[in-house]
C-alpha positions in Angstrom: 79.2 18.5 17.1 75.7 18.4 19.3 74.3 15.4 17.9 74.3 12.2 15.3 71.6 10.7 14.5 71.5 6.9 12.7 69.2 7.3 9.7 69.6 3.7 8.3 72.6 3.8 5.5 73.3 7.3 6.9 74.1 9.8 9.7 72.0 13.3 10.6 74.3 15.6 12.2 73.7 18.9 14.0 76.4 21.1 14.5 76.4 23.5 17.1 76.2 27.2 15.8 74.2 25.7 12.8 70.8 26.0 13.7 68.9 26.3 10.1 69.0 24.7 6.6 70.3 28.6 5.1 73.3 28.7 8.4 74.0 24.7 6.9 74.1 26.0 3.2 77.9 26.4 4.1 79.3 23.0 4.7 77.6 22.2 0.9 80.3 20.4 -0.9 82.3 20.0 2.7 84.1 16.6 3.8 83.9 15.3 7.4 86.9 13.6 8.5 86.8 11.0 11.1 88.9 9.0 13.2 89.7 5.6 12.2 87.6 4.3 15.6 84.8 5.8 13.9 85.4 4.8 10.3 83.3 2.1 8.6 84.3 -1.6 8.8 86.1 -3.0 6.1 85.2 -5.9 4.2 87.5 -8.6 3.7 90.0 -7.2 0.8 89.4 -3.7 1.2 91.6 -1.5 3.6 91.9 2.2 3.7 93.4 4.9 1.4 95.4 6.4 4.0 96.8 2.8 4.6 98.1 2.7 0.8 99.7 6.0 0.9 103.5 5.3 1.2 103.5 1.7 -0.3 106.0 1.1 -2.2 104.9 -0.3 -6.3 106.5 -3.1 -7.7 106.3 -4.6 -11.2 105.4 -8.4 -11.3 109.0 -9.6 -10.7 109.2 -6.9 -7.8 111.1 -4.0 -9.7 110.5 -1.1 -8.0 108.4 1.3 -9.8 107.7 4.2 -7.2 105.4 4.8 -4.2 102.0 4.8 -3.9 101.0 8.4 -3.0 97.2 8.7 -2.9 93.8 8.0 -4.5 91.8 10.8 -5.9 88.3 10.4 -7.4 87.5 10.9 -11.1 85.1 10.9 -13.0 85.0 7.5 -14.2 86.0 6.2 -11.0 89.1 6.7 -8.5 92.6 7.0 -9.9 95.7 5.9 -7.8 98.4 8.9 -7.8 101.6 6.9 -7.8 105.1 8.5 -6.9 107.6 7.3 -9.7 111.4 7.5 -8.2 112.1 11.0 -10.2 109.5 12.7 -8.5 107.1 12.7 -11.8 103.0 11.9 -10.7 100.9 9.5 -12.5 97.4 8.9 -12.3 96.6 5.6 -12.7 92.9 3.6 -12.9 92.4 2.0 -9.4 91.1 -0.9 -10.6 92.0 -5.0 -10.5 93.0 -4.8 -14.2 95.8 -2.5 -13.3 96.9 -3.1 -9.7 97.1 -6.9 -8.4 98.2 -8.1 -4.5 98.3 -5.1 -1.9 99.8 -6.3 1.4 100.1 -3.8 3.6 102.2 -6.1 6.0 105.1 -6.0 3.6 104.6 -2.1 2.4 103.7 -3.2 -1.1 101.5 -3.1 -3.8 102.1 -4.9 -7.4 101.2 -2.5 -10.9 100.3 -5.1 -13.4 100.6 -3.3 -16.1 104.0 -1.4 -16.1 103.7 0.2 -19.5 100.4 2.5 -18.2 103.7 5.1 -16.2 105.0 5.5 -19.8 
């Protein structure tokens, strides 16, 4: 990369061996993926998707109900892909009416509404 440039809310960037809008034309649609020393601060009660991927889900009495695999963004909003323990995917709304306490010191992440794997 030859340069970034704060723009408020947002970063300019100039790659090397890009030098016009048509050469730029194809990163269109491209994700930049940075270190975590370079990610944005978190707010209190927010933490990283990479840092839920491998949590383990529990029900509300702490019954294991699979793993916490990844979050993928959907039209409505992001859905968490959850890893149930025979190997079947679900796709779940990633929101507070679905998933309560996620403490990443203890690996886990409560569903609290069970019946939404069925």
């Amino acid at each position: 990369m030859a340069q970034v440039i704060p723009r408020g809310d947002f970063l300019l960037m100039r790659f090397n061996e890009i030098d016009s809008p048509e050469a730029a034309g194809v990163l269109t649609g491209a994700e930049i993926i940075a270190g975590r020393e370079y990610a944005a601060p978190l707010k209190e009660g927010e933490c990283y998707v990479e840092d839920l991927k491998g949590l383990e889900v529990t029900g509300r009495e702490g019954e294991i109900l699979g793993h916490f695999s990844d979050v993928i963004e959907g039209g409505g909003g992001q859905l968490a892909e959850l890893t149930l323990p025979s190997g079947e995917k679900r796709l779940v709304p990633f929101r507070k009416e679905f998933f309560g306490d996620i403490d990443l010191e203890k690996g886990t992440v409560i569903l609290l509404e069970p019946w939404i794997l069925e």
